[in-house]
Every structure is written in structure tokens, then in C-alpha cells.
C-alpha positions in Angstrom: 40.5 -12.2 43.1 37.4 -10.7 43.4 33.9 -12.6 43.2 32.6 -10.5 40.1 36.0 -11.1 38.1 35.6 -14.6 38.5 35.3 -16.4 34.9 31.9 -18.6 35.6 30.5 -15.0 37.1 31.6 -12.9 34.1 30.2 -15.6 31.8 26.5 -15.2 33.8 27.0 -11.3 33.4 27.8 -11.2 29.4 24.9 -13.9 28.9 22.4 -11.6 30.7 23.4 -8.3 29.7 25.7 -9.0 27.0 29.1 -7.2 25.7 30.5 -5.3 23.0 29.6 -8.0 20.3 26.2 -9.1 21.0 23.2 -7.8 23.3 22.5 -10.4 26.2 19.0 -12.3 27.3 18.1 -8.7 29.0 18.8 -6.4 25.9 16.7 -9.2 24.1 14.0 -9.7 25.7 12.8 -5.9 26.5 13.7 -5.4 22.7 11.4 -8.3 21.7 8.7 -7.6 24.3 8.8 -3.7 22.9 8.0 -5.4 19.3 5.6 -7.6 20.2 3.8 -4.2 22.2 3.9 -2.3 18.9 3.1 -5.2 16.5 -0.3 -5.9 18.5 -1.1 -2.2 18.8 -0.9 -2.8 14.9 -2.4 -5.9 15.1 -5.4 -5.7 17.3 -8.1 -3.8 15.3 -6.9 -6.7 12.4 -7.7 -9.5 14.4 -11.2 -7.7 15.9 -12.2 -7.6 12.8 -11.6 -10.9 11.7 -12.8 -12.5 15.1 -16.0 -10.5 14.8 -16.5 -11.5 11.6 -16.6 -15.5 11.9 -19.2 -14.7 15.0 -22.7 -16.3 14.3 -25.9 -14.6 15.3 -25.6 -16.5 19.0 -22.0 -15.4 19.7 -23.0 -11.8 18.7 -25.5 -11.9 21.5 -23.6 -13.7 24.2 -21.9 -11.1 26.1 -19.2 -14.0 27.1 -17.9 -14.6 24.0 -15.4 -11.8 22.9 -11.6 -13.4 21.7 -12.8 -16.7 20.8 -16.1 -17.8 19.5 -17.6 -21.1 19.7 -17.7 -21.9 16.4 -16.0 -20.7 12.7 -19.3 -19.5 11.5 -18.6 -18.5 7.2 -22.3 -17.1 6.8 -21.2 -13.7 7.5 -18.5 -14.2 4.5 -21.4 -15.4 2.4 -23.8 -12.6 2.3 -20.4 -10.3 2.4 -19.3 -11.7 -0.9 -23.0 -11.3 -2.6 -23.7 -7.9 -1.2 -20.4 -7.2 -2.2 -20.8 -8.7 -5.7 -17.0 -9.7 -5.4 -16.0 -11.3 -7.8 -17.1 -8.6 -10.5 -15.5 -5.8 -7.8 -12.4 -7.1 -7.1 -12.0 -7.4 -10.9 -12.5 -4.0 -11.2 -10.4 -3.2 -8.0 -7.2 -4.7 -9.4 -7.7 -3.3 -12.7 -8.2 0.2 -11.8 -5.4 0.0 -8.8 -3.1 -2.3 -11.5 -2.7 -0.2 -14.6 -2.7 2.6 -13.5 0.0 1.5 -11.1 2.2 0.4 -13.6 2.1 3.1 -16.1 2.5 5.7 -13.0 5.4 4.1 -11.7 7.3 3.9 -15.5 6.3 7.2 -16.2 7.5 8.2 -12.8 11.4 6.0 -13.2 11.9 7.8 -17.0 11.1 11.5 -15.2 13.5 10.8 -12.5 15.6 9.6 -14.5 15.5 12.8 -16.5 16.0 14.9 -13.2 18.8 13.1 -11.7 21.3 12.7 -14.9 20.5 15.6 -17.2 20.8 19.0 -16.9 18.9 21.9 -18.6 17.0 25.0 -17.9 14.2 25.4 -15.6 15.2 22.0 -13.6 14.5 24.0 -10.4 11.1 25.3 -11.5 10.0 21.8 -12.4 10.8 21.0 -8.5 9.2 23.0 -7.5 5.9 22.0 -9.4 6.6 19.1 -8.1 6.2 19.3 -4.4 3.1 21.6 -5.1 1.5 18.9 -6.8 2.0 17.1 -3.6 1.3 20.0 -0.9 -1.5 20.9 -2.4 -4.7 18.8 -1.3 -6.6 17.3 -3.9 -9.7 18.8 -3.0 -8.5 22.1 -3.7 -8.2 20.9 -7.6 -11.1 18.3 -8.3 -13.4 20.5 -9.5 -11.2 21.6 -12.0 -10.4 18.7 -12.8 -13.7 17.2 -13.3 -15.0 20.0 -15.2 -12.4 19.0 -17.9 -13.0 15.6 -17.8 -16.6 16.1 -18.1 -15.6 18.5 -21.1 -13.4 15.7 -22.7 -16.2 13.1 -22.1 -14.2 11.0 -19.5 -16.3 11.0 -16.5 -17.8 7.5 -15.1 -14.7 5.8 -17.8 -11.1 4.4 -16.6 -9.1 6.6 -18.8 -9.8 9.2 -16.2 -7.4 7.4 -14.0 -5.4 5.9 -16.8 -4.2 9.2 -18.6 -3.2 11.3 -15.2 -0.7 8.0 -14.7 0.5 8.4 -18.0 1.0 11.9 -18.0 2.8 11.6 -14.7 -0.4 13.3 -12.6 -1.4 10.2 -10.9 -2.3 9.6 -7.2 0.8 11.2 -5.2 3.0 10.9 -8.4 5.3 13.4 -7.2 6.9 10.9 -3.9 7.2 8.5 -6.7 9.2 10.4 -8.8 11.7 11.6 -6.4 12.4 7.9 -5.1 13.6 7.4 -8.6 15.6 10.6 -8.8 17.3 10.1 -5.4 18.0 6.2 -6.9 19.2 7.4 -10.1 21.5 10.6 -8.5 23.2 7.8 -6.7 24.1 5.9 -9.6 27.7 5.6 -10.5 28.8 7.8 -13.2 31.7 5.8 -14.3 29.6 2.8 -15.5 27.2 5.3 -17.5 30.5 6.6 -19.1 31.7 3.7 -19.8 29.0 2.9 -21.4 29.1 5.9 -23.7 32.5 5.2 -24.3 31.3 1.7 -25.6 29.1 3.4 -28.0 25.5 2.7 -26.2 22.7 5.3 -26.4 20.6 7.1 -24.2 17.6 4.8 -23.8 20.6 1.9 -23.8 22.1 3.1 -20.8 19.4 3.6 -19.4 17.4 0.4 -20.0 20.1 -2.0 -19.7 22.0 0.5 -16.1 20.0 2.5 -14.8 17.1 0.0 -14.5 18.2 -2.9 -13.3 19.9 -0.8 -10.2 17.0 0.7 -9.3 15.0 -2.2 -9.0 14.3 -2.0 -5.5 12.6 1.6 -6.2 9.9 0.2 -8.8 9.1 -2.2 -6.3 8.6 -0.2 -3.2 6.8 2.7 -5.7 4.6 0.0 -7.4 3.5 -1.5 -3.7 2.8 1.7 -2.6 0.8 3.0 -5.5 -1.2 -0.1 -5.8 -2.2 0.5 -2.1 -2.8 4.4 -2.5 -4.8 3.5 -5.7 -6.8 0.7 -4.3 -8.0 3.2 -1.0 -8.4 6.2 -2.6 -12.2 6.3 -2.6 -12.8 10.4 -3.0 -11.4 10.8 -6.6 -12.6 7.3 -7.5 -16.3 8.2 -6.6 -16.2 11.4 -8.5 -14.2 10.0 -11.6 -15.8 7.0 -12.0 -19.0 7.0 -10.5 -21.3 5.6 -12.7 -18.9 3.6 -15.1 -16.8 1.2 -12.9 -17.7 0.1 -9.0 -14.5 -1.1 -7.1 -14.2 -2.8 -3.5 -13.9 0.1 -1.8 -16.3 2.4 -3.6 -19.1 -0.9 -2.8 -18.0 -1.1 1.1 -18.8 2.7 1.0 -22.6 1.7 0.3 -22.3 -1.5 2.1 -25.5 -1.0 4.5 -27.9 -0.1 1.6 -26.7 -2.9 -0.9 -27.5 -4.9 2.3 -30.9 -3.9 3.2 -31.4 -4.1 -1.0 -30.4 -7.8 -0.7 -32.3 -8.6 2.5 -35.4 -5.8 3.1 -36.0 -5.3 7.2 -39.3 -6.6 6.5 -39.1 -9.8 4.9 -36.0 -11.0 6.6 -35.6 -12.9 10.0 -33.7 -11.6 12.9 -30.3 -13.5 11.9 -30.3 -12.5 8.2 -30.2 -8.4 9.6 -27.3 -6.4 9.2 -25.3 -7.0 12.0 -21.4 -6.2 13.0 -20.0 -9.4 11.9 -21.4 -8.3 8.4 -20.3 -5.2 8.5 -16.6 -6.3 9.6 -16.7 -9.6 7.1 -17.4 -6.7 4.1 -14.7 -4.9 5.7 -12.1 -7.7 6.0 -13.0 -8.6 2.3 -11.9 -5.5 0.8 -8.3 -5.5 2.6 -8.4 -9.4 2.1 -6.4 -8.9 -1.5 -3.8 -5.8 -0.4 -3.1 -8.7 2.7 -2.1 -11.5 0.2 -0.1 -8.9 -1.6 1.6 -7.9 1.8 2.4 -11.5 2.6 3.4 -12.4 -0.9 6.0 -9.7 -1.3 7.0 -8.7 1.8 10.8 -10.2 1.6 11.3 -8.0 -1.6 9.5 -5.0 -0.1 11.7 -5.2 3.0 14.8 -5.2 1.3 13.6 -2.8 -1.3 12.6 -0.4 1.5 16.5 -0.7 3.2 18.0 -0.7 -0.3 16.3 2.9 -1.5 18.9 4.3 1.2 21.7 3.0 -0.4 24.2 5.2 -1.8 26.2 4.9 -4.6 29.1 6.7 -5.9 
């Protein structure tokens, strides 16, 4: 019998590179090492910014200190959070990324619904519109747009953000809308017959079905609007300018607020706008979309694999 057929030798070889029914140590390991490459690449400019930001003055100026300072300094934090005026922005962060988000994404589940079960004329036409109101860049329409919401007196209010959602024109409505028709043209049509047969309506079948399986849809759309509302900084300026100042719309001026707080003139060298401000300001604005991230990523994950699940 030949050395490599003997049983303690074939054991070595399937525990380093593995069989038919499970990847050895080798497979492993270059697949974990690939992960760990891609997740820092992710990773890095996050933790920069956070290391830079707990730097005090002296670690800013000591050429030495790069990946770990010498001490947890929080003063940057502090004068991030007043020049921010955080507590008031995040406020109107949430509200303005939250509502909005939420009427969007219902608005968004009854259309696709609509689309994937029912059929009448001019279904292909309203396609259509559809992915031009997502091809189409928004800056080819804002001035339209704000020239009839300065006509219907809704310039510098929320309801400028508020009644696009509800009228199923919000931010990037149109990706929403066909995640709920792919989950709904998936959904078995002999429990909505059944159903029928039963003697439920409509909006019962619909409530009480269609819903419920396409749960992991209005979680993955209501993540990702929240997000898209939350850094969309170009239609917020122009629609609300004036009326409501979120997180991002403040970082935007972060550097005059700053020097509004603390003039040049009257302020020592360690109170000046520095990078560790600059990335403390920067690290409090994604601070909240973070704790979302961490809170729901187990249901965002499987939503995410579950939206390519097809039914009957």
C-alpha cells in the first residue's frame, strides 16, 4: 500500500485541504484571511476617524503617535456636541429620516402590491415611469420641484419631505417599490385563493398574507430609506433650509459654527479647529445610523437573504 493511501496520511490530507463535505484548515484560513482583508478595507477609514478623534492637542502634534494615543481624551466630543447642538439635531435627524421612512416604505408595500397581483391597463407604462423616476438624477428635477413647493408655501417646512413619501415620490422610491413587487409576485397564489374562497376581502388578504410574508422586505426597505434619508444632504438643504437643521445639514457648516463658538482671536491654541474636531463632528453624525447597524443587523441579514426567496 502506498504511503499517501495510508489512513493516518489521508486523515492529515482531508484536515488540511478538506473533502467533499467540508473545506479543510487551508480553504479556511485563505477564506478568513480574504474577509478579514475586505472587512479592514471597510473598516480602516472608521477606526481613523475614531482614533483621531479621542487625540488631545499633544497627540495631534506628536508625529509618534498615530494607531494609539496616549490617552482617551473626550474634549474633542465636547465641543463636537455643542457646535453641533446635538441633541436638538439629532432630534430633527430622526424625525425627518423616520417619518418619512415609514410612510415611504407603506406607501411603497400597497403599490407593489398593486403591481404584482392585479392586472389592468397601462401596467407597463407605469413601469416604466418607474425606473425613470430612478434614472433620472435629481438634479435634473429640483428646480421644478422647488418652484412648486415654493408656490404651495412648503419651502423651509417638513411636509416637503413628508408628502413626496406619501405620494410614493420619496428619496429612490422606485427600488423600494419593486422589492415589494418582486416579494409579492412570489407569493403563493393558492393561499390568496383560498382566502377568497373563505370569503376575506381585498385589504384582508392582503393585511393579514401578504404582509406578514413580506416582512423581511419592509425591513430591508425601511433600513435603507432611513439611511438614504438621513445622508441625503442636497434636497434637504434646498427643501428645508431655513425651517429644520439636521446632523448632516450642521456637519456641512461645521467649520463656521466652530469659529462662531470659538473666534480665532479670543481662543487659545488648543481650543482651534483641529482634525480631531473635525473627525469627532464627523463620527457623531454616523454615531446613530452605527447603533442602528448594530442593533438590527441579525434581522437585516436575514432579511437581505430572504428577499431572494421564491415562492410558488
Amino acid at each position: 500500500m502506498s504511503i499517501f493511501h495510508h489512513p493516518v496520511i489521508q486523515r492529515f490530507r482531508w484536515l488540511l485541504f478538506g473533502s467533499r463535505a467540508h473545506r479543510g484548515l487551508t480553504m479556511n484560513a485563505a477564506l478568513y484571511a480574504l474577509l478579514i482583508a475586505i472587512g479592514f478595507v471597510y473598516l480602516q477609514p472608521l477606526l481613523f476617524m475614531f482614533v483621531t478623534s479621542i487625540k488631545s492637542p499633544d497627540d495631534l502634534l506628536n508625529p509618534m503617535v498615530q494607531w494609539v494615543p496616549t490617552e482617551f481624551y473626550l474634549g474633542n466630543y465636547i465641543k463636537g456636541l455643542r457646535v453641533l447642538n446635538y441633541s436638538n439635531t439629532l432630534m430633527a435627524s430622526a424625525a425627518m429620516s423616520i417619518v418619512p421612512s415609514m410612510l415611504q416604505v407603506i406607501v411603497a408595500s400597497v403599490v407593489g402590491y398593486g403591481l404584482a397581483r392585479y392586472r389592468f391597463r397601462g401596467k407597463p407604462l407605469i413601469f416604466i415611469l418607474l425606473l425613470a423616476t430612478f434614472l433620472i438624477p435629481p438634479q435634473n428635477t429640483v428646480i421644478p420641484q422647488m418652484l412648486t413647493y415654493r408656490n404651495l408655501g412648503l419651502l423651509g417646512n417638513p411636509l416637503a419631505l413628508i408628502l413626496p413619501a406619501v405620494m410614493g415620490q420619496g428619496y429612490k422610491s422606485a427600488i423600494f417599490i419593486l422589492i415589494f413587487y418582486q416579494s409579492y409576485i412570489s407569493f403563493p397564489k393558492v393561499l390568496e385563493e383560498s382566502a377568497r374562497l373563505d370569503g376575506a376581502s381585498d385589504m384582508r388578504v392582503f393585511l393579514t398574507l401578504a404582509v406578514p410574508s413580506a416582512l423581511p422586505a419592509y425591513i430591508v426597505s425601511f433600513i435603507f430609506s432611513i439611511v438614504w434619508y438621513w445622508n441625503e444632504t442636497f434636497l434637504t438643504v434646498i427643501f428645508l433650509e431655513g425651517g429644520v437643521t439636521t446632523l448632516p445639514m450642521q456637519l456641512s457648516k461645521f467649520t463656521q459654527a466652530y469659529e462662531n463658538l470659538y473666534p480665532p482671536g479670543t481662543v487659545n491654541i488648543f481650543d482651534r479647529l483641529n482634525e480631531a474636531v473635525k473627525m469627532s463632528g464627523t463620527f457623531l453624525n454616523i454615531l446613530p445610523l452605527l447603533v442602528m447597524y448594530f442593533i438590527l443587523q441579525k434581522w437585516f441579514v436575514e432579511s437581505v437573504e430572504m428577499t431572494g426567496i421564491t415562492g410558488e
